[in-house]
KOLGUDREN-680313 format. One record per residue: x, y, z of N, C-alpha, C, O in turn; residue in three letters. Coordinates in pm, 1 decimal, always signed. Example, Ala and Ser with C-alpha at 12.3 -4.5 7.8 and 13.67 -1.06 7.14 Angstrom:
BEGIN
+1319.0,-569.0,+780.0,+1230.0,-450.0,+780.0,+1320.0,-330.0,+780.0,+1423.6,-331.9,+846.5,ALA
+1285.0,-225.0,+708.0,+1367.0,-106.0,+714.0,+1290.0,+3.0,+787.0,+1340.9,+113.8,+803.9,SER
This chain:
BEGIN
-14331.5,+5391.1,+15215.8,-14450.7,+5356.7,+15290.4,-14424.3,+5224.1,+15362.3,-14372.1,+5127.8,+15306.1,UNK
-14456.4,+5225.1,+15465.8,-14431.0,+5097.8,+15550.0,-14528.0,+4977.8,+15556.8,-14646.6,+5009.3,+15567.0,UNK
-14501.8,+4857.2,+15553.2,-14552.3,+4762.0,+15547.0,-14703.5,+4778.1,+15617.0,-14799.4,+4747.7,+15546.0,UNK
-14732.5,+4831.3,+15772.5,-14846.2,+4817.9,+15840.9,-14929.0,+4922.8,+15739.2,-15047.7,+4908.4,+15710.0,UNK
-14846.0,+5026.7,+15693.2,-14979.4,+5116.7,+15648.8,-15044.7,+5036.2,+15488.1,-15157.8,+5056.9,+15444.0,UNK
-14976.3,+4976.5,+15445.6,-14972.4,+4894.3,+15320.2,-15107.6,+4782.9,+15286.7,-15179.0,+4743.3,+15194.6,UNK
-15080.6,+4764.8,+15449.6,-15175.0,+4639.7,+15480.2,-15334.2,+4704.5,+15478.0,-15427.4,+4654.7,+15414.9,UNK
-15342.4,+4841.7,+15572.2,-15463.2,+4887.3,+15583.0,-15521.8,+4915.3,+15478.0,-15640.8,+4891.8,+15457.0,UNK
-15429.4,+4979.1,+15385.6,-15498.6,+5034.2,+15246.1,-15552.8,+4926.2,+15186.0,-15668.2,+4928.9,+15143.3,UNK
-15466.1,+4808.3,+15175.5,-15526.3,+4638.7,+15103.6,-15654.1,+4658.9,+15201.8,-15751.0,+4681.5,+15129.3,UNK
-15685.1,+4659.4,+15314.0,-15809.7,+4624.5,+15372.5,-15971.5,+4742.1,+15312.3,-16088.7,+4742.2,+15274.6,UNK
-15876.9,+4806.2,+15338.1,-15971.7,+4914.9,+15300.2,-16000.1,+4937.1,+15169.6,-16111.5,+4980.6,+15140.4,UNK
-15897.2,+4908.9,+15063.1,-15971.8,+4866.2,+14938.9,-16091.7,+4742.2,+14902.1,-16196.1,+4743.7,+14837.0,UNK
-15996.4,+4606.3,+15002.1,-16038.2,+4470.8,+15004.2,-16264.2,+4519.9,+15017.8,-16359.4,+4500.1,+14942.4,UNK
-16242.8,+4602.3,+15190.8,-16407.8,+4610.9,+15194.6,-16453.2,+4729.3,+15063.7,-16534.7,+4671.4,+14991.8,UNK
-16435.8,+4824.8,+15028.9,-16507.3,+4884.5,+14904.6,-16533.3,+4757.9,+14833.1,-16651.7,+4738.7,+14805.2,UNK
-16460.5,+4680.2,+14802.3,-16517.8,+4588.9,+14633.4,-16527.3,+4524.8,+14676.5,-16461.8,+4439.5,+14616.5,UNK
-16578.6,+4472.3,+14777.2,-16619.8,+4297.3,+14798.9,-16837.9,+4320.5,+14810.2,-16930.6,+4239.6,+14805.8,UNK
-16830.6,+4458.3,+14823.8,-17008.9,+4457.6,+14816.1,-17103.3,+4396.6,+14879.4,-17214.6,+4357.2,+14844.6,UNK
-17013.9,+4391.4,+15030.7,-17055.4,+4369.5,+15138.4,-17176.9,+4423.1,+15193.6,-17184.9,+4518.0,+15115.6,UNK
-17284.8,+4436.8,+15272.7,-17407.1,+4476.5,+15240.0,-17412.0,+4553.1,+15412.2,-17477.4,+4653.0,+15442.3,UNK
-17338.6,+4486.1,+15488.6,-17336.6,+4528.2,+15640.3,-17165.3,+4546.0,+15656.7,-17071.1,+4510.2,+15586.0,UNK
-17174.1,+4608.3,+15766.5,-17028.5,+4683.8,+15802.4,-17052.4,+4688.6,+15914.4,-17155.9,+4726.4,+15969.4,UNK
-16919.7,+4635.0,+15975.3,-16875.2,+4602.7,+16144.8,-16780.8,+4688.3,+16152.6,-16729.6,+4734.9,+16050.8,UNK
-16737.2,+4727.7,+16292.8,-16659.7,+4812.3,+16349.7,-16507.7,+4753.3,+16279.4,-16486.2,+4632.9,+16265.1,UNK
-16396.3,+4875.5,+16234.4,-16285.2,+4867.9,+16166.8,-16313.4,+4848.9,+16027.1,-16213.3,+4840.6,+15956.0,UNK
-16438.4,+4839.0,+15963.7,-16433.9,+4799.7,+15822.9,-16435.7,+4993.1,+15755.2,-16508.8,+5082.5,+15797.7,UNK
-16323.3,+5005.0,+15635.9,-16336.4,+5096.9,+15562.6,-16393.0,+5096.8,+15474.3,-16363.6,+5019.8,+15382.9,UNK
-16538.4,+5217.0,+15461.9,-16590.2,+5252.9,+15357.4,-16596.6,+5380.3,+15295.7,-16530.6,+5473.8,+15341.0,UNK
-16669.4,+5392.8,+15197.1,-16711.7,+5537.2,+15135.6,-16792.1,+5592.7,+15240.1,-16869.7,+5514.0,+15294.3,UNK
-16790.3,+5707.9,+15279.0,-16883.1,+5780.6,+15387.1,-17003.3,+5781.5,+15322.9,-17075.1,+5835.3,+15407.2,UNK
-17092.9,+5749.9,+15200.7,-17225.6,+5758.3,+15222.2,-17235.5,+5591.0,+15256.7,-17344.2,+5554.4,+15301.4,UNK
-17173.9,+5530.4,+15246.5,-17242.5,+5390.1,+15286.9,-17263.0,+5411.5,+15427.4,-17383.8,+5392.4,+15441.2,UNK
-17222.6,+5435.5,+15521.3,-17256.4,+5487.4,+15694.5,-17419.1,+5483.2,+15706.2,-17491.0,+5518.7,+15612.8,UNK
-17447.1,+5456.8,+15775.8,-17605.6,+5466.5,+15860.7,-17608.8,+5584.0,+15910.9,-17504.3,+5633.2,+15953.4,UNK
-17732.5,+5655.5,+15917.0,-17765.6,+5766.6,+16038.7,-17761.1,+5716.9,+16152.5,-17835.2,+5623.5,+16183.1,UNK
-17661.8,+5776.8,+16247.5,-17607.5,+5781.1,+16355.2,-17456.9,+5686.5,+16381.9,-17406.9,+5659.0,+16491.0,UNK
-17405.5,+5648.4,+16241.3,-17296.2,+5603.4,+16267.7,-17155.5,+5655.3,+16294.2,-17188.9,+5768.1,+16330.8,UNK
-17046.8,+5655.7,+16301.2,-16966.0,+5759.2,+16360.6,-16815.0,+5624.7,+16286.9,-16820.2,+5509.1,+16245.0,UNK
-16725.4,+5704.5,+16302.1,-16616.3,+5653.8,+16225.1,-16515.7,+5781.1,+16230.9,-16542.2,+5898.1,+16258.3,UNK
-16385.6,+5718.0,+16194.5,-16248.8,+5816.4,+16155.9,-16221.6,+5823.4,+15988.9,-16213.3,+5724.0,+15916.7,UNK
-16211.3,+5945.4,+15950.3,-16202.3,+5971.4,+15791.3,-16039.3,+5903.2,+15784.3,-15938.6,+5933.1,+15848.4,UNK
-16060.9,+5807.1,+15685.1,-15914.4,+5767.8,+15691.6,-15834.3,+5822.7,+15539.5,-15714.4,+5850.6,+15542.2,UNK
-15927.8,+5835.5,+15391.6,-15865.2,+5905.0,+15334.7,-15953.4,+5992.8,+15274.3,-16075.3,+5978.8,+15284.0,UNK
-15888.6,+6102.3,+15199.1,-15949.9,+6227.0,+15151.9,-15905.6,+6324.8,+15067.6,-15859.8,+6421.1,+15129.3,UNK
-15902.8,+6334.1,+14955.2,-15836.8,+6412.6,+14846.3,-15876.4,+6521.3,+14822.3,-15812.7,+6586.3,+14739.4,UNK
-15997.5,+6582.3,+14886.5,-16099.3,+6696.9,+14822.8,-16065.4,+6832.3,+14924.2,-16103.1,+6829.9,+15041.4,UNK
-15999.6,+6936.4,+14874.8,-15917.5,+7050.4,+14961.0,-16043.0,+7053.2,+15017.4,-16055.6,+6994.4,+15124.8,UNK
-16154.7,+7117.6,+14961.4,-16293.1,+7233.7,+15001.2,-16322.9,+7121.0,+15147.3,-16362.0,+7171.2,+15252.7,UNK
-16302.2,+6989.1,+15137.5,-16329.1,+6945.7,+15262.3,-16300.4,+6919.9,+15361.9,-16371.4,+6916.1,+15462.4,UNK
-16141.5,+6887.7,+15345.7,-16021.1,+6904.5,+15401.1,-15999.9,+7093.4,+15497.1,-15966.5,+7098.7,+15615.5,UNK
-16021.1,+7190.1,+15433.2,-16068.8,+7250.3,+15475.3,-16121.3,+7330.9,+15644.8,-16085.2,+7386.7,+15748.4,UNK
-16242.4,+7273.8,+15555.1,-16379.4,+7224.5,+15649.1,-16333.7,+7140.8,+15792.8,-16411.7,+7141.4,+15888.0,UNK
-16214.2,+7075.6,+15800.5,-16210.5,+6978.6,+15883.8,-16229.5,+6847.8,+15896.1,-16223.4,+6773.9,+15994.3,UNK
-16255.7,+6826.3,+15772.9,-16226.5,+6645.0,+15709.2,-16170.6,+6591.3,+15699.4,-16189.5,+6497.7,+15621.7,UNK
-16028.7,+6607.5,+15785.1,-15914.1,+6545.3,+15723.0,-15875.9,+6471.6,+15792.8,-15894.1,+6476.6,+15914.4,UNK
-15794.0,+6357.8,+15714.7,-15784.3,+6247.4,+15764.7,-15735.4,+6259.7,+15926.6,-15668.3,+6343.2,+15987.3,UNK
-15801.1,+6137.9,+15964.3,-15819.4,+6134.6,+16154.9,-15937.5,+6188.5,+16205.9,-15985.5,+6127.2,+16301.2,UNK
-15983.7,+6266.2,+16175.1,-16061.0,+6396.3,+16180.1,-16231.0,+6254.2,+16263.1,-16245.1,+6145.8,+16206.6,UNK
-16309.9,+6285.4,+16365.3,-16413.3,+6182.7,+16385.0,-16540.9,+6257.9,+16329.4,-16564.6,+6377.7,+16344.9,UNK
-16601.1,+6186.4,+16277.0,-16742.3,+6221.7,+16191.3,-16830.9,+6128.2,+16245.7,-16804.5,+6017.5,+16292.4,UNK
-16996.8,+6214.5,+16228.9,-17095.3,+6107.9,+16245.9,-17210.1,+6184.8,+16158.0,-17248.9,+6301.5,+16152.9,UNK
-17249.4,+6050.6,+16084.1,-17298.5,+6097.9,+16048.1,-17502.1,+6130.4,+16060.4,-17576.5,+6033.7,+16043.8,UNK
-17552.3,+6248.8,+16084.9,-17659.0,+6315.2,+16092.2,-17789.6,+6270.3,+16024.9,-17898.4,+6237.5,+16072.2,UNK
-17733.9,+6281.4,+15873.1,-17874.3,+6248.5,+15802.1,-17801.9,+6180.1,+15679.6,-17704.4,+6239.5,+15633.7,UNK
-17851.4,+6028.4,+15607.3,-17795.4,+6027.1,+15511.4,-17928.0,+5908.8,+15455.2,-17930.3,+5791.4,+15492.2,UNK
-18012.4,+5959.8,+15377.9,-18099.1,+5914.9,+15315.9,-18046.9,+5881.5,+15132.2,-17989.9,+5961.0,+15057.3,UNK
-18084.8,+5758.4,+15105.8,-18020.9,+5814.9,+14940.3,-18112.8,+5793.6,+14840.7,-18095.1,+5718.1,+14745.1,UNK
-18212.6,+5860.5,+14862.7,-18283.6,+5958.0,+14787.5,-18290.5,+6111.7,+14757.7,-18358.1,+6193.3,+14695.0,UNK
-18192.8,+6104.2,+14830.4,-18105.4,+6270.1,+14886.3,-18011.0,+6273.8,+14817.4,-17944.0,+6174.9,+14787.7,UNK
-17978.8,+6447.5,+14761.4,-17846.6,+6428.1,+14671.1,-17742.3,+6427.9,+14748.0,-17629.0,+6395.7,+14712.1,UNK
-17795.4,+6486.4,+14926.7,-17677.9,+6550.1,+15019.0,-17716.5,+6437.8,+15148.6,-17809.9,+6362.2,+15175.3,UNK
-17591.8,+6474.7,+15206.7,-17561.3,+6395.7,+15318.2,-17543.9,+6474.4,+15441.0,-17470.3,+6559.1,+15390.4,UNK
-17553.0,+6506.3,+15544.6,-17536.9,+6586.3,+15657.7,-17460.8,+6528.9,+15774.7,-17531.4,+6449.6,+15836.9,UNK
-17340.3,+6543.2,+15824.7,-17225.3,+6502.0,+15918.1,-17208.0,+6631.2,+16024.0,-17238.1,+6750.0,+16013.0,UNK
-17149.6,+6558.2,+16125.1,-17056.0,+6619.9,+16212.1,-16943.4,+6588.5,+16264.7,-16892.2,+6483.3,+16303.1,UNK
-16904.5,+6725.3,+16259.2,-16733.1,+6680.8,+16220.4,-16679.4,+6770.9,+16394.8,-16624.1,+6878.4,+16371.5,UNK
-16690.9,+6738.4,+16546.0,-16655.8,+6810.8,+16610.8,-16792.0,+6907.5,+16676.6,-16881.3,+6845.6,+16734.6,UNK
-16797.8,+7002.6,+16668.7,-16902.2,+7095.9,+16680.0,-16957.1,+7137.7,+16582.9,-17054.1,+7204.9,+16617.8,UNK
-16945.0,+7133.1,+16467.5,-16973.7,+7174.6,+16323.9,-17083.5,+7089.4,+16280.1,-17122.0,+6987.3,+16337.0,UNK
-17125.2,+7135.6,+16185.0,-17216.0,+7054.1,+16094.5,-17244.5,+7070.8,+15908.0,-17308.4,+7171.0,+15876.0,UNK
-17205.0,+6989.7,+15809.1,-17206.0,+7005.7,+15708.7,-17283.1,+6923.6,+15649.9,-17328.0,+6815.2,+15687.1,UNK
-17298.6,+6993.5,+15536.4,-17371.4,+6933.6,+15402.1,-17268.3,+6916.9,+15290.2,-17193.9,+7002.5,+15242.4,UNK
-17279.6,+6798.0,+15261.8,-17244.2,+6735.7,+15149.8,-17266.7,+6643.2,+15060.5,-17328.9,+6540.1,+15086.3,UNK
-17220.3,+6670.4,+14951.9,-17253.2,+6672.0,+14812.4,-17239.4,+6489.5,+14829.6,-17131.0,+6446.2,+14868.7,UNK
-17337.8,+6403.6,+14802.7,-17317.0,+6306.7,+14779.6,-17228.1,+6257.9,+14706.4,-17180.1,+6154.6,+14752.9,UNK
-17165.2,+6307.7,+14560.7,-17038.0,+6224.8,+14531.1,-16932.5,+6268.2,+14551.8,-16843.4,+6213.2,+14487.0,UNK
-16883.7,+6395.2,+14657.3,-16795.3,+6430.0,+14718.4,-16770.9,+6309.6,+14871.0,-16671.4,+6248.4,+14909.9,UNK
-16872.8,+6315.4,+14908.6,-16896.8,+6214.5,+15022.8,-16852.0,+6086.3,+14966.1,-16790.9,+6025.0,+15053.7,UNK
-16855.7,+6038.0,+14885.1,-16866.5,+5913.1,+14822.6,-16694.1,+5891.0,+14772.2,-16648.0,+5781.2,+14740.7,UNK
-16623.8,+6006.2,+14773.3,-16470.7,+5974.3,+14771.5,-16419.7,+6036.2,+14886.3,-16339.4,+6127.3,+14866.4,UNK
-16451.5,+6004.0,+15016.7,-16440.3,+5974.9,+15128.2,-16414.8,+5855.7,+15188.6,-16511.5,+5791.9,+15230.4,UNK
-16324.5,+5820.0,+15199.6,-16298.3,+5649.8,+15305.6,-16296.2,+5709.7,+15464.7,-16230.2,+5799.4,+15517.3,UNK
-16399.1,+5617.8,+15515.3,-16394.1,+5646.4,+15654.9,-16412.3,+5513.7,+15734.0,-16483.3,+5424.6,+15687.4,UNK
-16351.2,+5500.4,+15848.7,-16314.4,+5346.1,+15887.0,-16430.1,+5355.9,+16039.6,-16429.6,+5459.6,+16106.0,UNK
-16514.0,+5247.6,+16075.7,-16606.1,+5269.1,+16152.6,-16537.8,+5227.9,+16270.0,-16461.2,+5135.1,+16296.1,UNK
-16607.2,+5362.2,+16360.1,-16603.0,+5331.0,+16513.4,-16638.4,+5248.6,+16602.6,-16609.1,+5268.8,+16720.4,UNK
């Protein structure tokens, strides 16, 4: 693995645990932290069923509806539109647009 990609992952771990409360463009998070109507690139993703679907990393998402009082989250991925499982969503890193 090469040094530049090394660095992103440090970043993108760095914003998950620092419990940052707002998120600026390039910061990586879990896809339910996103706002309705925010949009971003899935940068990582372990889950086939979503991968799939068209989740995969690179892949641009925005997301639709994401209330969290809701167990589900609603994205678009392209022309598509899904529902997902909040803690499927939640091991999602997606880096904002």
């Amino acid at each position: 693995m090469n040094a530049r990609r090394k660095k992103k992952q440090w970043r993108c771990r760095l914003a998950q645990n620092s419990g940052q409360l707002s998120y600026k463009q390039g910061d990586c998070v879990p896809m339910t932290n996103l706002n309705q109507g925010q949009s971003g690139t899935v940068y990582s993703n372990n889950d086939l069923h979503t991968i799939e679907r068209g989740i995969y990393i690179g892949a641009k998402i925005t997301i639709l509806r994401n209330e969290t009082e809701e167990p589900n989250l609603i994205v678009a991925v392209g022309d598509s539109r899904y529902v997902l499982d909040r803690r499927i969503a939640q091991k999602i890193d997606v880096r904002i647009d």
